[in-house]
C-alpha positions as CSV (number, residue, x, y, z in Angstrom):
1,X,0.0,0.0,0.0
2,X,1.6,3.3,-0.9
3,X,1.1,6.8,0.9
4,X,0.9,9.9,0.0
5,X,2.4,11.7,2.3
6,X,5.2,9.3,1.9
7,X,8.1,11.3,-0.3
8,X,9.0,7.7,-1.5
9,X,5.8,6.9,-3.1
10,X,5.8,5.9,-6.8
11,X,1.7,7.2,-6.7
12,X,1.6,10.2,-8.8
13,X,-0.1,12.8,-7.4
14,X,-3.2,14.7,-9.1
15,X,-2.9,18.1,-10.3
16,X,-6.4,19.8,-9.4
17,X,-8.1,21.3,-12.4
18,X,-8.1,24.6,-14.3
19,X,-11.1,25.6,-13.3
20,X,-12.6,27.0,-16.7
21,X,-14.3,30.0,-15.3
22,X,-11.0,32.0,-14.7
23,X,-10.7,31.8,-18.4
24,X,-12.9,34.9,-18.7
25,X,-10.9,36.9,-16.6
26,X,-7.4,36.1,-17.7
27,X,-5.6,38.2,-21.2
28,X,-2.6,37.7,-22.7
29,X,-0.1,39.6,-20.3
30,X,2.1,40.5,-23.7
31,X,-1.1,41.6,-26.0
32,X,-4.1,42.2,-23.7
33,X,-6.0,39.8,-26.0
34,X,-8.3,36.6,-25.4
35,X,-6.7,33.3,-24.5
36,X,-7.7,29.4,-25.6
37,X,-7.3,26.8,-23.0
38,X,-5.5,23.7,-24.0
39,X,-7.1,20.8,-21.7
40,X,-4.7,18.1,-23.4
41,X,-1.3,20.1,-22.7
42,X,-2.3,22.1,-19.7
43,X,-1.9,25.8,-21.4
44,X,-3.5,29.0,-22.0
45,X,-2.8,29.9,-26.2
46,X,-2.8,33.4,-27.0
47,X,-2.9,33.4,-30.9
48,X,-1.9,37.1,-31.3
49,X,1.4,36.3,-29.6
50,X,2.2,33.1,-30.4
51,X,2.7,31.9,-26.9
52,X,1.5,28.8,-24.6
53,X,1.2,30.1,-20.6
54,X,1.5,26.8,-19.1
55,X,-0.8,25.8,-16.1
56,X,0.6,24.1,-13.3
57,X,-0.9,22.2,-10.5
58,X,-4.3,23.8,-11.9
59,X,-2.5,28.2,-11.7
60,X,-2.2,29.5,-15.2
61,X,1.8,31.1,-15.3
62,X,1.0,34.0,-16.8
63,X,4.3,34.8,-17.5
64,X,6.0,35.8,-21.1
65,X,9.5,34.2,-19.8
66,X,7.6,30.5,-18.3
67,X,5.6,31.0,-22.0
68,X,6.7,28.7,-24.4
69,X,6.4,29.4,-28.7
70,X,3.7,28.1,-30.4
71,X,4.5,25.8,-33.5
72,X,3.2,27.0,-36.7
């Protein structure tokens, strides 16, 4: 039986969820624009910059530096 509180444990732990509704109130910190959430890569797109903000353990890093290009 494995616990979680053990730092040993091979159980990964959950990340808690994005929760969708913040969406509304977050821009683009670079272009002040509307952002796309990514469920299957954990992100926030903007499309004007070409960035990915990636979300981790469910808090959006809304910053251009942690930001990541997108692909074209």
């Amino acid at each position: 039986m494995t616990d979680a509180s053990d730092p040993t444990s091979t159980t990964p732990k959950a990340s808690p969820p994005f929760d969708r509704h913040m969406l509304e109130a977050l821009i683009c910190p670079q272009t002040q624009t509307t952002l796309e959430y990514d469920a299957d890569r954990q992100e926030l797109i903007s499309r004007a910059a070409g960035l990915a903000f990636p979300i981790r353990d469910g808090i959006p890093i809304m910053l251009v530096d942690e930001a990541r290009p997108l692909d074209d």
